[in-house]
Each structure stands twice: as structure tokens, then as C-alpha cells.
C-alpha positions as CSV (number, residue, x, y, z in Angstrom):
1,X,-17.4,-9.6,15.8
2,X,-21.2,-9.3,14.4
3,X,-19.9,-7.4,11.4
4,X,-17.9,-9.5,10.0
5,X,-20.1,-12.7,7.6
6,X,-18.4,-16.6,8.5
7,X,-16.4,-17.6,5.8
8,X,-16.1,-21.5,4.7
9,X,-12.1,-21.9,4.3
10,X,-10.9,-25.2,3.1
11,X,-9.1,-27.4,4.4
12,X,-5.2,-26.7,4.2
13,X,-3.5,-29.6,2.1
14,X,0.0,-27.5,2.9
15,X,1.5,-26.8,6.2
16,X,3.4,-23.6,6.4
17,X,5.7,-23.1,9.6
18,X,7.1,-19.7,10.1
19,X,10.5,-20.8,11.7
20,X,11.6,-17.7,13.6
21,X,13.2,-20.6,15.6
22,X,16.0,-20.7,13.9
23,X,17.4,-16.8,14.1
24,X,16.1,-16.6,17.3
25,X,18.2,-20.0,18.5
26,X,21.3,-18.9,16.7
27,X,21.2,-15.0,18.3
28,X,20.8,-16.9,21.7
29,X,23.1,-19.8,21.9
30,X,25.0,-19.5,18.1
31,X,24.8,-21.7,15.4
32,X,28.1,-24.4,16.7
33,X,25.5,-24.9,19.8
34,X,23.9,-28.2,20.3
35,X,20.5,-26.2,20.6
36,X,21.2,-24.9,16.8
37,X,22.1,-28.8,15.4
38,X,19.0,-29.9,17.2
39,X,16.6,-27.2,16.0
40,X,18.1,-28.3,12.4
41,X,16.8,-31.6,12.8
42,X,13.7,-31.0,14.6
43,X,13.0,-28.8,10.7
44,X,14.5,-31.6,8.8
45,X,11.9,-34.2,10.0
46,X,9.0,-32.0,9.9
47,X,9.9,-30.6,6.6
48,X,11.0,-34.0,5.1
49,X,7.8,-34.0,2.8
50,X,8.0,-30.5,0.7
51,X,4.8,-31.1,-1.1
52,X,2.9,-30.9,2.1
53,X,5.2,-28.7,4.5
54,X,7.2,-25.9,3.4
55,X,9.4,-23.8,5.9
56,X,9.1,-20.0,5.6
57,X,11.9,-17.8,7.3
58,X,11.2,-14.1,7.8
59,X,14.4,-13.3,5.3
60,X,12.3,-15.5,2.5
61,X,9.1,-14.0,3.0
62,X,10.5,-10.4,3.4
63,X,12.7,-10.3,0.2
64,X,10.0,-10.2,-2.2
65,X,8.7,-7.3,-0.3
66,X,11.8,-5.3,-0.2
67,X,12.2,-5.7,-3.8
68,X,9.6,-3.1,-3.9
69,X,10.1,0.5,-3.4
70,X,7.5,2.7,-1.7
71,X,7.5,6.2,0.4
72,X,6.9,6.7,4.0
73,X,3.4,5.4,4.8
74,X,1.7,8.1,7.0
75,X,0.2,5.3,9.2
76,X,0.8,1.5,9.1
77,X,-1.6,-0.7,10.6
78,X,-0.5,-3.8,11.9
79,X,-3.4,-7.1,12.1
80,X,-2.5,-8.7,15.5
81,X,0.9,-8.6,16.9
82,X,2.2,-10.5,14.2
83,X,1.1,-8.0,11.6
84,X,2.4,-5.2,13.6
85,X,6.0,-7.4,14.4
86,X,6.2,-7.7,10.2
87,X,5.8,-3.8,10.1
88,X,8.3,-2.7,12.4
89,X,10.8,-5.6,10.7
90,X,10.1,-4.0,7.2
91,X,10.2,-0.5,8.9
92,X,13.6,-0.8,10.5
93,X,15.1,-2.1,6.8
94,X,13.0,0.3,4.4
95,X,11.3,3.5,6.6
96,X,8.2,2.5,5.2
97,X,6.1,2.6,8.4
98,X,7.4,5.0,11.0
99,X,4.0,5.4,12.8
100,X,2.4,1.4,13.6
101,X,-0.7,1.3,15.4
102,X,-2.7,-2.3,16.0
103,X,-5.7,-3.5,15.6
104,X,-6.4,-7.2,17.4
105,X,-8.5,-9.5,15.5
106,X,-8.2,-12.9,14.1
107,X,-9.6,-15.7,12.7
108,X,-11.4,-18.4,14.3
109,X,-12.8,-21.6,13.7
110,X,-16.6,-21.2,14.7
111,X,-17.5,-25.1,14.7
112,X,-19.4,-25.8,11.3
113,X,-16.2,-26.0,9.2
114,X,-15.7,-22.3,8.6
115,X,-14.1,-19.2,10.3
116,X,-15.5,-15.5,11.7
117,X,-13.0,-13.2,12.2
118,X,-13.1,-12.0,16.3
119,X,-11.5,-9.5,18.5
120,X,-8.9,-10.9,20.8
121,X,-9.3,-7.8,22.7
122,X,-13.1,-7.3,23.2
123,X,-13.1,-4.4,21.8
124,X,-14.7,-4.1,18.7
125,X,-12.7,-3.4,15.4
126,X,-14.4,0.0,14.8
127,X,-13.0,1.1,18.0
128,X,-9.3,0.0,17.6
129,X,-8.9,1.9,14.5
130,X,-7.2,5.1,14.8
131,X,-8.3,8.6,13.9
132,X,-7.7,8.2,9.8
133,X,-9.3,11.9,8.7
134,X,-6.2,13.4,8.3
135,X,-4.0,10.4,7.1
136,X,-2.4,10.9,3.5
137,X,-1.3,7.0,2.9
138,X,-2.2,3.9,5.1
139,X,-0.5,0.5,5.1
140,X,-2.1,-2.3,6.1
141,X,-0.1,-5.2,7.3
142,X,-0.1,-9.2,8.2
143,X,2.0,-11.7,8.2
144,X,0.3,-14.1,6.6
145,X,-3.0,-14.4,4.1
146,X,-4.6,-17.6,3.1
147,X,-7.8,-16.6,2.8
148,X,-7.8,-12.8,3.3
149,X,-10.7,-12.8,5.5
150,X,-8.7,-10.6,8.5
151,X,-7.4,-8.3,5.7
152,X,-10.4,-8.0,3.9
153,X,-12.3,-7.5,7.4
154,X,-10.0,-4.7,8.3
155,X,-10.1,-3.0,4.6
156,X,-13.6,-2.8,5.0
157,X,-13.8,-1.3,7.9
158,X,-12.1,1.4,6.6
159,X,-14.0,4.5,5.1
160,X,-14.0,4.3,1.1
161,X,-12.2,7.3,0.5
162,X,-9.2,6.1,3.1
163,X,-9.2,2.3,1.2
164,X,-8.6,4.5,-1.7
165,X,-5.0,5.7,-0.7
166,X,-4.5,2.1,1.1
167,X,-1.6,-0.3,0.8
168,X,-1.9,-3.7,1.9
169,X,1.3,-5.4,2.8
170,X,1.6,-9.5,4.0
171,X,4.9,-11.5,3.6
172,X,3.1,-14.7,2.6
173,X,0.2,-14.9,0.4
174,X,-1.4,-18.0,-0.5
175,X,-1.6,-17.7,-4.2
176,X,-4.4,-20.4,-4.1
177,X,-7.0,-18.9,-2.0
178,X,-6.2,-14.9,-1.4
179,X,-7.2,-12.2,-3.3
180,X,-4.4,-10.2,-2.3
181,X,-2.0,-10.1,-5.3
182,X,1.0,-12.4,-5.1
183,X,3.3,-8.8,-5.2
184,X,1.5,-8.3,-2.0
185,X,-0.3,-5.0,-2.6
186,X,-4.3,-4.9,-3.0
187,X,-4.7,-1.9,-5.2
């Protein structure tokens, strides 16, 4: 994307790992399987250093956000297809988001120790975003933001007087690096 400036992220002391393994092991083969023990063990090695690798599930990252109470959101866009998976997950529990489109963008490393956000679509941002004219409240939602950069790509994209009435939603937020508030709402 050439609107969007490279941004010098540093390097990650903590590894995160979204384990969607586990619910989606113990829907499919139930939690007396062998499959379940063994995907328990395979997170107890990784994770047997909690200063450098902490396991997220979707019910820890979720529960701070549906501590909150908000109306209908007119539109919800979703960042990438794990943005748009953490809207319809919230959706289906709150009604927060009954319209979801996506836009598909992410971060990438660009070889000098920094990241540019890109397309994964080819199609430039400006052209994924839906007609917003006659939208009353917008959500904006990822799944995860260390350094904001997609979030703060796609906010800016927006038209100043729709940012105004916009809601930005992620389950995890790195408290260290993002300015997205740790309640998970940029005002």
C-alpha cells in the first residue's frame, strides 16, 4: 500500500499463541481423546516459560470485552479474516455487529527491520471500504494489536467525520506498544 508510512516495530521479547487448538480439538474428537491429552502437552512445553510465552484463548481474550456494554453497531468492519472471525464471535454473544464487512490488509515485514501494512487482496484499502455516508456507528475490529499500525491504517482511512462515531474493538492489546486503550476502545 503507498499510503500507508513503514513503521520500525521492535522486536517481540513475548510470544503470544492464540490457541484456538484447543476448542477446536475438543468439539472434534472430545476432551478423554488422545488428540486432546496430546494437544495439552504440546501447550505445556511451549508455554513452560510464562515470562516469554503466554497462551491466549478466545474465552480469555473475549471476557474483558463482554464486560462492556454497547448498542448495535450500524456497520462493523472486520481487519483480515481474523478481525472479521472476532466480530461475528462477539456478534453471536452480544448483537453488537449484525452487519460485518472486511477489509484485507496486514502487516509485513519489509526487510530493514520494520513493517508496511499491505493488501493481501490487491486491491487497495480505499476500495475495500464500504459506502460509510449513511452509517450512524462503525466498529472496527482485530484480533490482535501490538503495535496498532493495521488499526491505525484503517482509522485513517476513514473520513474524519465517520472516525468521529467510530469504535475500535481488538481482544488483545499489547499494553506496551499500542495506542489503543487497554479497555479496547480508541475514543
Amino acid at each position: 500500500m503507498k499510503d500507508a508510512v513503514p513503521y520500525a516495530a521492535p522486536t517481540p521479547k513475548v510470544l503470544y499463541i492464540h490457541d484456538d487448538l484447543s476448542d477446536y480439538v475438543g468439539r472434534r474428537q472430545g476432551e478423554a481423546s488422545p488428540a486432546w491429552r496430546l494437544t495439552q502437552e504440546l501447550f505445556a512445553v511451549v508455554c513452560r516459560d510464562p515470562r516469554r510465552v503466554v497462551r491466549l484463548t478466545i474465552e480469555s481474550q473475549m471476557a474483558p470485552l463482554l464486560a462492556q456494554k454497547y448498542a448495535p453497531f450500524a456497520l462493523a468492519i472486520g481487519i483480515g479474516r481474523a478481525g472479521e472471525r472476532v466480530a461475528q464471535q462477539l456478534d453471536a454473544r452480544t448483537g453488537w455487529f449484525p452487519k460485518i464487512s472486511r477489509v484485507d490488509i496486514t502487516r509485513e515485514e519489509d526487510g530493514r527491520g520494520g513493517y508496511s501494512v499491505v493488501t493481501t487482496t490487491g486491491i487497495p484499502l480505499a476500495q475495500q471500504l464500504p459506502a460509510l455516508d449513511a452509517i450512524s456507528s462503525l466498529a472496527v475490529v482485530d484480533d490482535t494489536v501490538f503495535s496498532g499500525l493495521t488499526m491505525r491504517t484503517v482509522l485513517l482511512a476513514l473520513p474524519a467525520e465517520v472516525r468521529a462515531r467510530t469504535q475500535a474493538f481488538a481482544c488483545e492489546v499489547s499494553r506496551r506498544r499500542c495506542p489503543v486503550s487497554r479497555r479496547y476502545a480508541l475514543l
